[in-house]
N, C-alpha and C positions, 0 to 999 in steps of 0.2 A: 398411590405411587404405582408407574408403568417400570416394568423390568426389559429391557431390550439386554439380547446378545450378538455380538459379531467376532469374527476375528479382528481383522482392522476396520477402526474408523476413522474416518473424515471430516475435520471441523470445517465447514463455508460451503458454500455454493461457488464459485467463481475460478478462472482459469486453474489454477494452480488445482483446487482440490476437484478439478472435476479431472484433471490431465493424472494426477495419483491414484483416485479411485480406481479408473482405467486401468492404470498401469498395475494395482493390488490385484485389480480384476481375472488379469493376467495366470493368476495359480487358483487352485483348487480350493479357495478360501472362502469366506464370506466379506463382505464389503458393504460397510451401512455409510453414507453420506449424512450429517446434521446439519440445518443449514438456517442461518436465523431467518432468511427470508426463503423465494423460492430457491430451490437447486437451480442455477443456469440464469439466475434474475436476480443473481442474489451478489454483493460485492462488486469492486471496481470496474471488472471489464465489461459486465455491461457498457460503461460508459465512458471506456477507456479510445483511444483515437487509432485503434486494431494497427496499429504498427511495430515491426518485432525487428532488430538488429542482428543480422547473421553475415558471416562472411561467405555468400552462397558463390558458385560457379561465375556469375556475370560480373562479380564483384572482384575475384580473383586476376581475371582478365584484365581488369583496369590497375591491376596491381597492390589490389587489398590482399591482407594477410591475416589469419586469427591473432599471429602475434601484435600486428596493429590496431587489432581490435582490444586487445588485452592492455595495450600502452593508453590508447586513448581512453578506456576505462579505468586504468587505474590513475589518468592523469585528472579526468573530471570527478573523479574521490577524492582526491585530494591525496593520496599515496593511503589514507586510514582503510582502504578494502583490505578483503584478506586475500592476500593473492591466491588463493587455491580457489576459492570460489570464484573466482576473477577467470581465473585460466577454466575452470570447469564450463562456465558460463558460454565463453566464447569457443572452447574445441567444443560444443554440444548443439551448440544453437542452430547450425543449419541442418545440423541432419535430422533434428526434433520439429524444424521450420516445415523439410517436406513430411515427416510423420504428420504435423497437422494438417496436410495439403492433403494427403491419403486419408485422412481423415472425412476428409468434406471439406475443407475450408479453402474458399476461392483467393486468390492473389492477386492482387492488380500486374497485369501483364501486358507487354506488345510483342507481336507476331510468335506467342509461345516464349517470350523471355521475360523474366521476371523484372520489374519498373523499379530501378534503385532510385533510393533519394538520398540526400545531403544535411539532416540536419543539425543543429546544432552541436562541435563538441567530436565527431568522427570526420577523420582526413577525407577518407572515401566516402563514396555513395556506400550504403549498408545497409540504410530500411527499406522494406517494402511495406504495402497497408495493403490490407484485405480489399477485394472487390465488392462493393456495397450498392448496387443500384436500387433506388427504391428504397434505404434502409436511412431512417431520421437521422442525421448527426449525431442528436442527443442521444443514441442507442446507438453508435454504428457498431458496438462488440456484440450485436444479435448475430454478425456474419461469422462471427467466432464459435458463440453459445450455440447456435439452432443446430448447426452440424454436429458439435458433440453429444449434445441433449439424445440428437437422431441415433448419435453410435451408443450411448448406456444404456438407453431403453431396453438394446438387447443383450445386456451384458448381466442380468442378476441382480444389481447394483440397488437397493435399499436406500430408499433416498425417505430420511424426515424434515419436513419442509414447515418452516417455521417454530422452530424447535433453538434455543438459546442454550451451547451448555455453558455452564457458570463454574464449573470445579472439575480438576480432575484428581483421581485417587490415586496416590502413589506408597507404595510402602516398600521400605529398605531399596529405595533408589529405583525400584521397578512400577511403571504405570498398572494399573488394575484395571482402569476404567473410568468412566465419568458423569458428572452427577449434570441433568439437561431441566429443563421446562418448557412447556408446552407453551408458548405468548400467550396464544386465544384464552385457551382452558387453565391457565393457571398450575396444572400438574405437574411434579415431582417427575420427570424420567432417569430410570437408575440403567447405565448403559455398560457394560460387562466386556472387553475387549482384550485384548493380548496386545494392539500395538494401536496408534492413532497419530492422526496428521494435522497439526494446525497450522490451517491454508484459510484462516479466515480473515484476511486484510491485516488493517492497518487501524490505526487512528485520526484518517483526515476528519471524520466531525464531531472532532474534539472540538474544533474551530467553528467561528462563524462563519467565516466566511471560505467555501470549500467548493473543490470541484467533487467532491466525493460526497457516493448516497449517503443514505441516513442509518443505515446500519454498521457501518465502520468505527465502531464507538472504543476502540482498545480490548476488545475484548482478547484478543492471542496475548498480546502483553501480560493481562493480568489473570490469565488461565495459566503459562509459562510462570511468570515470577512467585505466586502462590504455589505453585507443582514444585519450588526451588530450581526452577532454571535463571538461567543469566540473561539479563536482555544487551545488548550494546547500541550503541550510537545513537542515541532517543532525541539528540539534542537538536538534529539534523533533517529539518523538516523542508521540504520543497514546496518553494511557491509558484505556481502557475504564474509566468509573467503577464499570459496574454487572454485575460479574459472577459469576455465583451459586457459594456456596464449596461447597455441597452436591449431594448429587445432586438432581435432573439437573446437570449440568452446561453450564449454558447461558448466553449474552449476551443480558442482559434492556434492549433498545434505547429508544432517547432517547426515544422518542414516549409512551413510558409514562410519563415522568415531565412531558410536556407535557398530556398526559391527568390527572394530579391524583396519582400518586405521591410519596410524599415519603419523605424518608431520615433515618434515627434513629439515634443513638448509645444506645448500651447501657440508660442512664436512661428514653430514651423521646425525648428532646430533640432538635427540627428543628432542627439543628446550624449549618443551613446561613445562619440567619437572623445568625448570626456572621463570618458569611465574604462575604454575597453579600446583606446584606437584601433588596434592589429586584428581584432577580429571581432568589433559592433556587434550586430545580432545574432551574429553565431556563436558571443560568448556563452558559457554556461549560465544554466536559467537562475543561478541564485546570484552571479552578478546582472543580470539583464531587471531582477526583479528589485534588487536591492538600489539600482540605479532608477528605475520608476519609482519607487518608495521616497528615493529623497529629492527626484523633481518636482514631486507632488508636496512633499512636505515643505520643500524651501519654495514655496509657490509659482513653479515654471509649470505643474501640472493644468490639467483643465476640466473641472468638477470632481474631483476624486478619481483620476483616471491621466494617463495619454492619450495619444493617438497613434494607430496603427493605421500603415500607407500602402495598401497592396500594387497600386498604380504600376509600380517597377517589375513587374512578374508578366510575362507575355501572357499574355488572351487565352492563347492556344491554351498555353502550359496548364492556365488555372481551371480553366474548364474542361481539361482530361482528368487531373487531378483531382478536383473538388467540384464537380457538377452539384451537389448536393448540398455545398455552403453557397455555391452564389445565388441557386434558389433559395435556398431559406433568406437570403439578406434580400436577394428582389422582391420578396413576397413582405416584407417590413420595408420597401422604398427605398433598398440601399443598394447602389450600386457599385460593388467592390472595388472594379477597375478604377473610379473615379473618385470617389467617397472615405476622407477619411471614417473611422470609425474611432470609438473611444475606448480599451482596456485599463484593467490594472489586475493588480497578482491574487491570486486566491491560494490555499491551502491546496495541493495536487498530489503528494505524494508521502512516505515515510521512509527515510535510509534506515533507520535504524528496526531493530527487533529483538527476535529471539536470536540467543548466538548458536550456531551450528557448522557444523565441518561439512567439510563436501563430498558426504555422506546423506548429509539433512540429520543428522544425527544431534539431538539434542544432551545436556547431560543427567537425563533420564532415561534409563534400556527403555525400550519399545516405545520412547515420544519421538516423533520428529516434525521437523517445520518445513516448509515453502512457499513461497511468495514472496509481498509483502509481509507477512509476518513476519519474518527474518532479519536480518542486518547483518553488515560483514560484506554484499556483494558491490554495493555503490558508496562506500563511503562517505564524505561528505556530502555529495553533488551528485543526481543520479544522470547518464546522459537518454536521453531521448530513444525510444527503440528496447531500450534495455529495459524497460519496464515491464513488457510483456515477455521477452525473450525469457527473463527470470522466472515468472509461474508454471513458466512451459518446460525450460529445462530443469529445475528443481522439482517441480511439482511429477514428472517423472520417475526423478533419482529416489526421494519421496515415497511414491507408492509402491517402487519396489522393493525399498529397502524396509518400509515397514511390513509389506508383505514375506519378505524371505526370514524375515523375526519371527514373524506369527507364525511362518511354516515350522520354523525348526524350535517353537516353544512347545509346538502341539503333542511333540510327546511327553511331554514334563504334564505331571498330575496339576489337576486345576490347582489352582494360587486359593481356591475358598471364593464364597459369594463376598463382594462389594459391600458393605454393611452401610447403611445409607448414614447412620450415626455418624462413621471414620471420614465422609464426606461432605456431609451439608452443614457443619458449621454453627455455633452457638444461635446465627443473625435468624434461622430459622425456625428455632424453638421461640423464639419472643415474639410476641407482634404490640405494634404503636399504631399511633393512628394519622400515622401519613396518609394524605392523599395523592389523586394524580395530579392535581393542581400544583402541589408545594413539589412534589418529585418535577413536572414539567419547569418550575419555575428555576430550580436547581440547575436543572441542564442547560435552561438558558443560559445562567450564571456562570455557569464551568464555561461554554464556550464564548462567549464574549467575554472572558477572563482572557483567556486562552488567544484570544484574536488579539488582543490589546495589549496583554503585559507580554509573552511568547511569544509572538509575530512577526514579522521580517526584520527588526529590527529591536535586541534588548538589553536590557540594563537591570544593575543589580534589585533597586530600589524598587523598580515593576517586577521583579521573580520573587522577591521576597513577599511583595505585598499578593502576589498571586497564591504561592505556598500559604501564605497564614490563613487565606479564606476557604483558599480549597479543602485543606486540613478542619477549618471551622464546619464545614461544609459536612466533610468525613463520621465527627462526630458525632453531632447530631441524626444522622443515620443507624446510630450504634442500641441506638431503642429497640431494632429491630425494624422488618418489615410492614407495609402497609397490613392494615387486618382483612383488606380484600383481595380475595386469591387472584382477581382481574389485572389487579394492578402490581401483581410480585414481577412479573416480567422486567416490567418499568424501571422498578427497584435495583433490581440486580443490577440491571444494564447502567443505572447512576452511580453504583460500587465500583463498576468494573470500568467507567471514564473517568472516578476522582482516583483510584488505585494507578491508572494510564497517567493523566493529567499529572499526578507529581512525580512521576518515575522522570516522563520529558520537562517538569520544571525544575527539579533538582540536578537533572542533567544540563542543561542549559545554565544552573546558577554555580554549578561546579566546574564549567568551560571558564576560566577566566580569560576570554581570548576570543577571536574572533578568523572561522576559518567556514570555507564554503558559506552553506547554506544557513552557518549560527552564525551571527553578525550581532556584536555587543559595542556600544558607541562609549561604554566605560573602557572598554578594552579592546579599541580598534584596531590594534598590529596582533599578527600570527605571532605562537610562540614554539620556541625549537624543544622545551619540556613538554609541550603538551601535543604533539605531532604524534597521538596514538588515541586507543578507544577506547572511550568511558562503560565500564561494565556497572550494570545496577544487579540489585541481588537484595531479592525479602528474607527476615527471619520473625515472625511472628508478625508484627506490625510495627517494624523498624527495617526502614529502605538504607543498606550502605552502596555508598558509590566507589569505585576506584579506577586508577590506571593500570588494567592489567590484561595476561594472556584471556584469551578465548577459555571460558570454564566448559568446553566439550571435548 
């Protein structure tokens, strides 16, 4: 066993907890990063489409307003945001937009003014995307990562890289610290802290089929609801409507269909003037995708997919904008302007999380959350833009507020060492003889559970038959760990996606209803009872669910 001390620590590598560190960095403390992959290579924004929603200066001009930004945020949640995180989001977003700019992060710009776009979901023009020449598609948030990476270097900042923590220790409502493992090496890390941030995603691949890396496996979810935090909105998953079936392999994002793309079933037919007349592909992406889901199923689809029509986007526009997607399509023989292509919806995102105030304040003293990890900011429906704007503004609010805790604990006598007993749990005193084979084949399981019975489209009959496997799934686990130290990483990280896994199927089978982004074909009308947030909450190994306040 490794013993690590910090004042605050950081769960993830990725926008949010690398924008907290920073901002922890800021006072006289110490600041350890854990990151299951690298720091800065690690979680969504790698591979996120670097566009952030702010109501900046050029936007103002045009007659944008934060309060409009707040209306059309809490219109594409479905009204279930919490409004305080809602209003934080938007009064914070541009002036943390130029904080990244001071940072190092370039902007896509003409003549020195920042390039708005239009897409789906905001009245105004409101996103901008980083400037990315030379930088793959499939990584365009290197234009994000490489410049902050450049600013920690010089900051102190303690970064363990490739390090999974699995538990945190809480006694009488106060975090102590938290219990990590090393992947490679199989070791025990016992981590000692006064306050910590979890900023480590989400749960996209839970799923098969996902725009998210491979380390997003729920770990904040089942770190929070084991700590006895509350998660809310789990049920509320976003499906990428537009993602290409062919090679390349890429996420062809919302701004293109705000730019003049439009989407076709097999005929040829703008489909969407059936599902969304008033505003076709600028509706919000969980009707755009729930509407390709059932062209495809009532057979107007074409192989398991649509078609996306860029043809209507001027020349110009698309090769200022995306010089970098139409080269990649020429280089597979495609040519945008002319060529349809074929998509369908993948797993992009998670509304729901941990529940926190606009603070990041969890309800544990010195936890708190941002990012994706969280819920409460997008409600049902998240809109475009607001996806990075969130890790940037929270993920600040975040490191400070964990840090001004740690300042002002440090005169109180230490709490006592972390006893590694009070945190690592019975599963680690036993070992079985799992393999990685039988743990690989489980993860399989769970996510093509999860893509099929959970997926854009559900019913009771597939939640229930999901929960009973999953839970079969669970137990069997309960032997304990594999007996080689190689393969404990593995293990854990399958505890902490079947712990995920039924938190978001029992939230989706306790939706009797259908609203955003949960879509139930048992229960296809909204209901005026259920128009609020599902809070989950563990007490030993029994999940209840309810309709109630924000437990922070």
């Amino acid at each position: 066993m490794k013993k690590v001390t910090t004042d605050v620590l950081v769960i993830g590598g990725g926008l949010a907890a690398i924008i907290s560190a920073l901002e922890a960095s800021a006072f006289p403390l110490s600041v350890l990063m854990a990151s299951k992959g690298k720091v800065g290579r690690s979680g969504a924004t790698l591979m996120a489409g670097s566009n952030f929603a702010a109501v900046l200066p050029e936007g103002l001009e045009q007659g944008d307003t934060v309060q409009f930004h707040i209306d059309d945020t809490l219109a594409g949640g479905g009204y279930l945001n919490d409004p305080k995180l809602v209003r934080t989001l938007a009064e914070n977003a541009a002036r943390d937009l130029l904080f990244l700019e001071e940072l190092g992060v370039n902007f896509l710009k003409r003549d020195g003014r920042f390039e708005l776009r239009s897409p789906p979901g905001h009245r105004y023009p409101r996103t901008v995307f980083t400037s990315n020449p030379g930088v793959p598609i499939r990584i365009r948030g290197k234009t994000i990562m490489d410049p902050l990476m450049h600013v920690i270097s010089g900051k102190g900042i303690r970064c363990l890289d490739g390090v999974s923590v699995l538990k945190l220790a809480v006694q009488d409502g106060c975090l102590l610290g938290a219990i990590a493992i090393d992947k490679k090496k199989g070791e025990i890390i016992l981590i000692e802290c006064r306050a910590a941030v979890i900023a480590s995603g989400a749960a996209g691949n839970l799923y098969e089929n996902t725009t998210n890396p491979n380390d997003l496996t729920g770990d904040s979810y089942s770190l929070a609801l084991e700590a006895g935090c509350a998660l809310r909105d789990l049920e509320f998953i976003q499906f990428f409507p537009t993602v290409h079936l062919d090679a390349p392999r890429v996420t062809l994002y919302s701004p293109l269909l705000g730019d003049g793309a439009v989407l076709r079933n097999q005929s040829g037919e703008r489909f969407l003037a059936r599902y969304e007349p008033e505003r076709m592909e600028l509706a919000t992406r969980d009707t755009v995708s729930q509407a390709i889901y059932r062209e495809i199923q009532e057979g107007r689809g074409i192989e398991g997919g649509v078609y996306l029509d860029l043809s209507a986007i001027p020349f110009e526009l698309l090769s200022f904008r995306f010089p970098d997607l139409i080269q990649l399509f020429r280089e597979h023989g495609v040519d945008l302007k002319k060529d349809w292509i074929r998509v369908a919806p993948a797993v992009h995102f998670c509304m729901g999380g941990v529940a926190i105030d606009e603070r990041c304040r969890t309800s544990i003293q010195g936890l708190y959350g941002a990012g994706e990890a969280t819920g409460g900011v997008h409600g049902v429906n998240r809109l475009s833009g607001n996806g990075l704007s969130d890790p940037l503004v929270f993920g600040r609010i975040a490191g400070r507020e964990a840090a001004i805790y740690a300042r002002d604990n440090l005169k109180h006598e230490t709490r006592g060492e972390v006893q590694l007993e009070t945190v690592q749990g019975e599963y680690f005193r036993k070992r079985s003889r799992f393999t990685e084979v039988q743990i690989s084949e489980a993860r399989k399981r769970v996510r093509r559970l999860m893509w099929e019975k959970v997926g854009i489209i559900r019913n009771r009959a597939g939640l229930v038959e999901t929960l009973e496997e999953l839970e079969s799934i669970q137990v069997s686990l309960r032997g304990g760990p594999p007996a080689s130290e190689k393969d404990l990483a593995h293990y854990c990280e399958l505890r902490s996606m079947l712990t995920s896994a039924l938190a978001i199927g029992k939230a989706a089978l306790f939706r009797e209803e259908s609203r955003g982004a949960h879509s139930r074909d048992d229960f296809p009308e909204s209901r005026k009872d259920m128009a609020k947030s599902i809070y989950v909450t563990l007490s030993g190994s029994q999940m209840s669910l309810s309709f109630e306040n924000p437990r922070v």
